[in-house]
N, C-alpha and C positions, 0 to 999 in steps of 0.2 A: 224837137229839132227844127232850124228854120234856115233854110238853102236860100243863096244869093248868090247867083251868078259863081264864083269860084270858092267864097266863104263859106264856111259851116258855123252857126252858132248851138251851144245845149249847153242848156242846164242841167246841172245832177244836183240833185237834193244832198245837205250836209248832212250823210249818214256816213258809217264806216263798212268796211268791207270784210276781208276774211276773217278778221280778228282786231280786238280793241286792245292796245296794252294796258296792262295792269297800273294802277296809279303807283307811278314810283315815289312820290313826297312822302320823309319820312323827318320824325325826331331821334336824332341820334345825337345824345349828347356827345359832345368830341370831347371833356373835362372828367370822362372817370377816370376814378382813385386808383393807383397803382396798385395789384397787388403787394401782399406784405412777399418782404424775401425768408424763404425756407431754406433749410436743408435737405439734402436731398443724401442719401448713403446707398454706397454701390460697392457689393463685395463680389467676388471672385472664389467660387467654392472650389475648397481642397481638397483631393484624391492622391492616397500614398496606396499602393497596389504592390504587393509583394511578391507575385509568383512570377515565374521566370519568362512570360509572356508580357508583364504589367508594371516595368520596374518606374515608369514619369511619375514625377511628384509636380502636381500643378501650389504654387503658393497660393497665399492669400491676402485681396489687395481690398484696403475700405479708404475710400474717400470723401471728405464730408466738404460740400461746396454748395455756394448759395443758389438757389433754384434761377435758370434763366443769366447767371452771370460769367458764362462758359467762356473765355480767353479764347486767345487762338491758338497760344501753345500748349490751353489746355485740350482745347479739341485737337489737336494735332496730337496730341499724349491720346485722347480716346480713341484715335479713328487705329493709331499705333495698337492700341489694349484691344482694339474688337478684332485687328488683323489677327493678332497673336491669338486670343481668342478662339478664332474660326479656326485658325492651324493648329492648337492643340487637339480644337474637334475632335481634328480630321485628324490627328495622329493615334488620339483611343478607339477611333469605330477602325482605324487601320491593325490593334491589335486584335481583331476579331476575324481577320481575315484567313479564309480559309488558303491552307498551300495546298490544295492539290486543284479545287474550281474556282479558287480567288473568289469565289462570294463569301459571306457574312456565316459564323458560326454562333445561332442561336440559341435561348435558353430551350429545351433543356442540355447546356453545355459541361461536355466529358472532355476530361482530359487522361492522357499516358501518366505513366509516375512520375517524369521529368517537367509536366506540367504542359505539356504543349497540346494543342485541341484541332479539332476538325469538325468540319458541318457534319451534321446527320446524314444529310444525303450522302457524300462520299464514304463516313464511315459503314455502310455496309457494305462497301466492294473493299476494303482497307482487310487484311489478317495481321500489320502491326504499323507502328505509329511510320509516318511519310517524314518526319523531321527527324527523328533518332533514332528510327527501326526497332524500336524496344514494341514490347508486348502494348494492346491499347487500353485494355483493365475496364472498368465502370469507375472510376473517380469524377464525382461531380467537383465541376467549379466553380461552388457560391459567388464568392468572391465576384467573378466574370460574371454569374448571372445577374447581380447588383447593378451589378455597373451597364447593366445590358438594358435596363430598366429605364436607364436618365436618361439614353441619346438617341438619336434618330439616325439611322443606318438607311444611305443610299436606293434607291431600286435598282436592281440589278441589270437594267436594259438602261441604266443610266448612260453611257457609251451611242445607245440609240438613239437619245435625243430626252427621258423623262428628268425632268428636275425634283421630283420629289423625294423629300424625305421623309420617313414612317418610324415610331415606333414597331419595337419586333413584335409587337401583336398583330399592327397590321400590315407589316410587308408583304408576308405570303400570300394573305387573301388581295392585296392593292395587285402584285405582281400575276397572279394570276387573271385579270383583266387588263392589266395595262396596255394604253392605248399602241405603245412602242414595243412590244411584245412582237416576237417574228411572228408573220402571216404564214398558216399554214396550207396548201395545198388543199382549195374548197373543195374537189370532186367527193361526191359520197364514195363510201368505200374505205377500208384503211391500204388499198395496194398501194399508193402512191406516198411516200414520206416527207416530202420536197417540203421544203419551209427559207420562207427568207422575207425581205422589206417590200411593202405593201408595192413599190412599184415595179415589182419585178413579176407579179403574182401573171399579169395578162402575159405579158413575154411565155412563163412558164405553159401559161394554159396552150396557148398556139406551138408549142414547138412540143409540148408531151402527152399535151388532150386535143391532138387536134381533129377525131373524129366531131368533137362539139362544133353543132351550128349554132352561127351569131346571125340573128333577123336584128334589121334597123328600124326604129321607128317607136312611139311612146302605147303603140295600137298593136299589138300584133295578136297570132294562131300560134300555139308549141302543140303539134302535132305529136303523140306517144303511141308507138306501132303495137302490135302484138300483145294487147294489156292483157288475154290470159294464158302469157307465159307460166308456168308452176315457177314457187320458190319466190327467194325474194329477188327483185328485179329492182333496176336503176334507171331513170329517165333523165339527160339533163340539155342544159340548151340554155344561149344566150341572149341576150334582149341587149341591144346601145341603144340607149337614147338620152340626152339632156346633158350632154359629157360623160357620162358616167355608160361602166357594164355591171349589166345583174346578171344572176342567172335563175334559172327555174330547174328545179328539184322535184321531179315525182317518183317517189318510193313506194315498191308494194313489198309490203311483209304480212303474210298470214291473210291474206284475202281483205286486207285491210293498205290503201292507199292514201297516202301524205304527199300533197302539193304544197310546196313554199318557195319563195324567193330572196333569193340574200342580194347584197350588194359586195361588188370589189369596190371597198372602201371602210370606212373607219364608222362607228358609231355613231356620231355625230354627224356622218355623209347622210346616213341611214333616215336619221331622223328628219330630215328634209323630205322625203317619197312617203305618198301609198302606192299600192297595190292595189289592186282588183280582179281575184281569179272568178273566170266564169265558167260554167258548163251549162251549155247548151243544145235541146237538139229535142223532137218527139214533144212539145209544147210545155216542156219541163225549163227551167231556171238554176241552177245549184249557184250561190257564190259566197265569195270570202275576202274578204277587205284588211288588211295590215300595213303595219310598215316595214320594210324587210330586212331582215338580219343582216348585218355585217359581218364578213364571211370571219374577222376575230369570234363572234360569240359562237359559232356557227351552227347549225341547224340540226343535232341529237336533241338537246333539252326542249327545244319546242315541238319536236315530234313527238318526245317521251309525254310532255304535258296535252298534248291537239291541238299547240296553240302554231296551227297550219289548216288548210283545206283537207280535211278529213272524210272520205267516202267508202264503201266497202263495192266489192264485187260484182255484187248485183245491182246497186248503184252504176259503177263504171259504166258497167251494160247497158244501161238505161239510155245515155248518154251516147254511146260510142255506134260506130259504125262500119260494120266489116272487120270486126276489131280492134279498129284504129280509134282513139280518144282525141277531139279537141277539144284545147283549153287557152280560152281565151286571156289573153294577158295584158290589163290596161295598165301604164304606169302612170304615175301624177306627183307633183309635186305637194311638199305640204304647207301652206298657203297661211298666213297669220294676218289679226290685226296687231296694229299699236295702242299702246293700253290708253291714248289720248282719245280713242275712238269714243269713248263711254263718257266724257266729261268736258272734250276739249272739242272748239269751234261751232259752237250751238248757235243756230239763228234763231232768232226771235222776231216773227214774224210782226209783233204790236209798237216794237221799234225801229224792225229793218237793219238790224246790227248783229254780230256775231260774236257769242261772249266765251268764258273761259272758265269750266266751275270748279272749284278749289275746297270753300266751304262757304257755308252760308253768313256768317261773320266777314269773309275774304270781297266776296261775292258783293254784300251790300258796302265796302267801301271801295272794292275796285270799280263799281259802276251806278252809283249814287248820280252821276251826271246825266244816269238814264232817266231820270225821274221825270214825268208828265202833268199834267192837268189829264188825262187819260188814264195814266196808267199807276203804280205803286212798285215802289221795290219789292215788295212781298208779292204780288203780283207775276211778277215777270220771275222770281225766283220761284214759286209754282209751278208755270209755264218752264223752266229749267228742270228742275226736280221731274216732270212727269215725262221731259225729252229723256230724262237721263234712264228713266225705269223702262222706254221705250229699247234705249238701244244696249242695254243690260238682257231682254229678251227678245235681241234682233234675231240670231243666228238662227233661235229652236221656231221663232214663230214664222221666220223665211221658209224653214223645211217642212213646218205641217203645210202652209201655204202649195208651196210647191206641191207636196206629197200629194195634195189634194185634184190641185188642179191636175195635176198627170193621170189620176186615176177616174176625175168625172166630168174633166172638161171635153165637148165637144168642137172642135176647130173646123169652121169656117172653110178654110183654104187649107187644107195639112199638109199639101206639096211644098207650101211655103216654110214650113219648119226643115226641110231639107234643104240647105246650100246648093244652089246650082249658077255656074257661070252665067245661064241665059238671062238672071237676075239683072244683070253690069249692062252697064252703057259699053259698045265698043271700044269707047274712047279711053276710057277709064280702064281698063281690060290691057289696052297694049300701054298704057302709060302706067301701069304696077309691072307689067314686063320688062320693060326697060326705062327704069325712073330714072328721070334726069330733067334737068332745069336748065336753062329755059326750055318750055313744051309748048306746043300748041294747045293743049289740052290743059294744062294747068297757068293760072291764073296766078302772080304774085300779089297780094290786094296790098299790105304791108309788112313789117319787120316780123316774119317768122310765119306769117298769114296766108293760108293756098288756098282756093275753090279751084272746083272741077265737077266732072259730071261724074255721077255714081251708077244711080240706079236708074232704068228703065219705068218708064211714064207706066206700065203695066203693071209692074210689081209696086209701085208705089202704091196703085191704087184700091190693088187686091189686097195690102198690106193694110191699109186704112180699113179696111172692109173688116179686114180682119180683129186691128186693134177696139172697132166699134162694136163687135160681134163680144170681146170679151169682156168691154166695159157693161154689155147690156147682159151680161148672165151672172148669174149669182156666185159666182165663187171668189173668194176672199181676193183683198188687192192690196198689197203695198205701194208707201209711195215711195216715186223713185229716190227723195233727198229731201232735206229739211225745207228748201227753200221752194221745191214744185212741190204744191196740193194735190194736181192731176198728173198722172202718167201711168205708164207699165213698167214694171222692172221684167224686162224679156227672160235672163236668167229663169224667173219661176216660172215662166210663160212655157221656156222649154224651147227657147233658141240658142242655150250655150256652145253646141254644137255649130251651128249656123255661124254666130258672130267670131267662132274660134277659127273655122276657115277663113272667113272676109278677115280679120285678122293677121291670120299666121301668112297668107298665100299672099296677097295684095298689100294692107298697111304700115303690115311690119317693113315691106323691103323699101318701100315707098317713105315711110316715117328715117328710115336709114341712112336714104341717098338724101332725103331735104333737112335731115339735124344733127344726125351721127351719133357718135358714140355719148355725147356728151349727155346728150336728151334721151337717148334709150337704151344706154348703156350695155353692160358686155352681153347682157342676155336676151338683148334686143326686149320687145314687148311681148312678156310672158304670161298677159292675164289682162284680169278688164274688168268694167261695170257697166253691163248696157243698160238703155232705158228709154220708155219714148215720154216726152214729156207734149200736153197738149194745152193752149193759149186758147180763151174764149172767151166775149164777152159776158160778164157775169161771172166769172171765175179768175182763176189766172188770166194776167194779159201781159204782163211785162216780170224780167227776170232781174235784181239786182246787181250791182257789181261786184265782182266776187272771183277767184280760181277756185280751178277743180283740184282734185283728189286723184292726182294723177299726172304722169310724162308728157302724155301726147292725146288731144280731145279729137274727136273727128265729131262736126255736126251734121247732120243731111238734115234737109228742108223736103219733108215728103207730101206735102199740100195740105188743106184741102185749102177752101180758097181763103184767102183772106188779103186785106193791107195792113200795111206799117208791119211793126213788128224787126225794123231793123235791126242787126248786131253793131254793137260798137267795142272798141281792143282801147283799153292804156295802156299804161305802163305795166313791166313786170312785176310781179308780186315779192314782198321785201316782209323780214319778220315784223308783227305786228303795225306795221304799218301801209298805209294806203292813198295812193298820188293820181286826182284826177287833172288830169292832161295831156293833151296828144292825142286827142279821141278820133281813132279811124272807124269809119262805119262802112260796113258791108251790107246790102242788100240781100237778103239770100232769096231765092227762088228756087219752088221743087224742083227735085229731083238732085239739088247740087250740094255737092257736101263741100263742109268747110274746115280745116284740117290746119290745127295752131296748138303752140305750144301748152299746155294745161297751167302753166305758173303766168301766164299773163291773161293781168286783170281785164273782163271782158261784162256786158250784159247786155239785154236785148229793153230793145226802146218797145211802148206797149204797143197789140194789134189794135185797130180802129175799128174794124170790121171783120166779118167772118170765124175761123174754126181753124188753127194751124196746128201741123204735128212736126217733131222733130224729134230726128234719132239720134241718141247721144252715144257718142261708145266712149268713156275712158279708158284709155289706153296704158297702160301700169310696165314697168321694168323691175322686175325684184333684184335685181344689184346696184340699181339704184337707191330704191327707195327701202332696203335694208340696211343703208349706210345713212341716209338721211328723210326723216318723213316731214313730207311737206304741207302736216298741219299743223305739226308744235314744232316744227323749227328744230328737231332734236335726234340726235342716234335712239330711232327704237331701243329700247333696253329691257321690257316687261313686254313678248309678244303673247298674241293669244292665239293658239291654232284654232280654227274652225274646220269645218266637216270637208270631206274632199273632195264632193264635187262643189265646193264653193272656193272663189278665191281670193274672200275677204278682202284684206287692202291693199291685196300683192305683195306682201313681204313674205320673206324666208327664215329661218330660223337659222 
């Protein structure tokens, strides 16, 4: 970079950035041969039904027309033949209809002597037929059960909103889970019979259970008094958090106690959350990790199978205190990647480009332009092929990692793995209290661009001490991303905790008031990837142009000394393509973090001198970026869940 009085000049080297596209030149001939014309024959099967329930005679219609040569009165003739069609359907699943429940009368179907039928269900409260009062006999109805055979008979919560239709084999078992099916009244116990539509279920609980306490918060204690009551005994209690109510279930039967949690909500809600029940207490550990029931499936069958927190008696005891049991109750969301993670947006450090692997045929003709006096397409597809086997066993070798360091790392500073305000600059401290722009404290550098002051000159440097202390000890290290060789991924380090308050408490409301909904959308920023990345000569010294993997970036510049090293911002990031111009550069200086949008194009110029550290946190929104990921351009549609206390790439399922 070379400064003159008010002009900036820089050079960027002709490389690409987030992604290359794929070479679109193709041969397509435009001159193929027409298909030949067919015919094509379309009949209409006939049913003549003779008993005094089945008297429609459908005919029978065969048209022979040339394939592809469809008129428009002749499609107006088809769309008439599918109407009619549908309405006859629905006229024969209608002779199956029971008169006394109006549901469906299945095989095996009985009828009266005058031939008229009823469901099984009803006929065992029936002593003679509901349409002619005659006696009801055992006369099977082949006939009816034939025909019961061909068509697909409604769900019977169809009224409720299910649009499916089933063969009679499987309605019974589809209707017995159906997601539209009335919500019954969670409380264990059968004293309560109350059933109706899932949004009525909390109303219910407050106005007929409302000895139940509701605690707020994703963290909470469910306190269970008196646990050696005799007999069996009921515990239950509510958790809000994330929009959503769960509840907590502890059951003693036979000296035997069951902890589970369901959710008020649907299956599918369910699937989104873990759980994590804990006991603790006396240097003991018990826990139990799930997803939690939807108060439809509801919580007999998983008690019946253990598949709950399972303890007996003298367990309890072990744990409890004056009688009293606590049981700690973490909730979490359940967190996915996108399946592009594993093949899509590779850099390639020997060309400075970021590729896109499809297959090895695809690969050497979408990027054939890669080719060198250095380097070889087979080469760099290697170099591909060995990233890809890398991130195929990210998840299991981040958690032996982790597992590791947690159990024989020694820490330097360990105050510092716990969040404490006294961390914050003042300034920074009353400017997340009441964010707003213009500040004194905040810094507009450009279009969408903040600095401000974070961290305290002390913690910066105890942090450094810190990061140096885990570089010099032998326990394994990820790097933070394909493009830094050096850093920490804090995550294993064992700051999840830490960067989730600086997060949740400060960024988030901060990231809110300076981009809205738009950037951090409805769920504000629910997850992250931290990591400190470090610049030095002889190693890294300069970062490519490039976006992050994420809503909202926050950088802090936490020393040690160095120059150069500047940031510089382009343009916004557009699919597969990449626009150098416009280049604002920011100086950074410890202690100051720099706080911009993650989809604009940004990289740092190299250091000249000295050792620089910087703290990255991506910033993630899972209703954002479950509707769109911003590394292939594309609606996730193949997610991968990962472990829970990780939050992969912030999406939701």
């Amino acid at each position: 970079m070379k400064s003159n009085g008010n002009s900036t000049t820089f050079t960027v080297h002709d490389r690409l950035g987030a992604a290359i596209a794929p070479n679109t030149n193709s041969n397509v001939p435009t001159n193929l041969p027409q298909p030949p014309t067919t015919t094509t024959t379309t009949t209409t099967c006939s049913i003549n039904l003779s008993t005094p329930n089945c008297q429609q005679i459908i005919t029978t219609n065969t048209n022979i027309m040339p394939a592809g040569s469809l008129s428009s009165a002749t499609a107006a003739s088809s769309s008439v033949a599918t109407s009619t069609s549908s309405n006859q359907h629905q006229d024969l699943v209608n002779l199956f209809e029971c008169p006394v429940c109006f549901d469906y009368a299945l095989p095996p179907i009985l009828q009266c002597q005058s031939g008229h039928i009823v469901c099984s269900q009803c006929r065992q409260k029936l002593s003679s037929c509901p349409t002619c009062r005659g006696p009801l006999g055992n006369i099977r109805n082949l006939g009816m059960e034939k025909v019961a055979d061909t068509i697909l008979f409604p769900c019977k919560y169809q009224t409720n909103g299910c649009l499916l239709s089933l063969t009679h084999k499987h309605k019974l078992e589809h209707e017995d889970s159906c997601d539209f099916r009335p919500y019954m009244c969670p409380c264990p116990g059968a004293s309560c019979k109350w059933q109706g539509s899932l949004e009525n279920v909390m109303q219910h609980l407050w106005l007929a259970h409302k000895s139940i306490t509701t605690l707020q918060g994703e963290d909470i204690v469910f306190l269970a008094t008196d646990i050696t009551l005799p007999g069996a005994v009921d515990w239950v209690m509510m958790q809000s958090c994330f929009g959503h109510h769960f509840m907590l279930v502890l059951e003693k039967q036979d000296q035997q106690f069951f902890a589970i949690v369901q959710l008020i909500g649907t299956r599918q809600q369910a699937e989104k959350f873990v759980y994590r029940l804990e006991l603790n207490g006396n240097k003991r550990r018990l826990t139990w990790e799930s997803t939690p029931k939807s108060i439809h499936e509801g919580i007999q069958q998983a008690i019946l199978i253990s598949d709950c927190l399972v303890f007996d008696g003298a367990t309890a005891l072990l744990f409890s205190e004056n009688g009293n049991l606590a049981i700690n109750i973490i909730m979490s969301k359940t967190f996915c990647r996108c399946s592009c993670f594993f093949k899509g947006n590779i850099y390639l450090e020997q060309v400075r480009s970021h590729v896109h692997y499809i297959s090895d045929d695809r690969f050497r003709e979408d990027y054939k332009n890669l080719i060198s006096s250095e380097n070889s397409l087979e080469q760099l597809l290697n170099a591909v092929h060995e990233e890809i086997r890398r991130r195929e066993t990210h998840d299991a070798d981040a958690r032996k990692r982790k597992d590791q360091i947690k159990k024989e790392y020694q820490p330097l500073h360990s105050d510092l793995y716990t969040f404490q305000p006294k961390f914050l600059s003042e300034n920074f401290k009353q400017l997340c209290s009441q964010p707003k722009f213009p500040s004194e404290y905040l810094k507009k550098l450009g279009n969408g661009i903040f600095s401000m002051p974070v961290f305290t000159n002390d913690f910066c440097t105890q942090f450094i001490e810190e990061l140096k202390h885990f570089e010099a000890s032998p326990m394994p290290k990820g790097r933070p991303n394909t493009m830094n060789n050096y850093g920490i991924l804090l995550d294993e380090l064992g700051f999840t905790s830490f960067i989730d308050e600086l997060r949740n408490q400060y960024l988030n409301p901060l990231a809110q008031a300076l981009y809205g909904e738009e950037y951090v959308g409805t769920t504000g920023l629910d997850s992250h990837k931290a990591f400190v990345v470090s610049y030095k000569i002889g190693q890294d010294v300069d970062l490519d142009y490039h976006y992050d993997n994420a809503e909202i970036t926050f950088n802090v510049s936490l020393g040690d000394q160095f120059e150069g090293g500047d940031l510089y911002f382009g343009t916004m990031a557009k699919p597969h393509r990449t626009v150098f111009s416009n280049f604002t550069f920011v100086e950074h200086k410890p202690t100051i973090g720099v706080l911009h949008r993650a989809q604009h194009l940004h990289g740092s110029e190299p250091i000249t001198s000295g050792e620089r550290y910087n703290l990255i946190i991506w910033m993630r929104s899972s209703s954002k970026r479950s509707q769109l990921c911003p590394m292939c351009w594309q609606t996730p549609e193949c997610l991968v869940p990962v472990d829970s206390d990780s939050y992969g790439d912030g999406m939701i399922k």
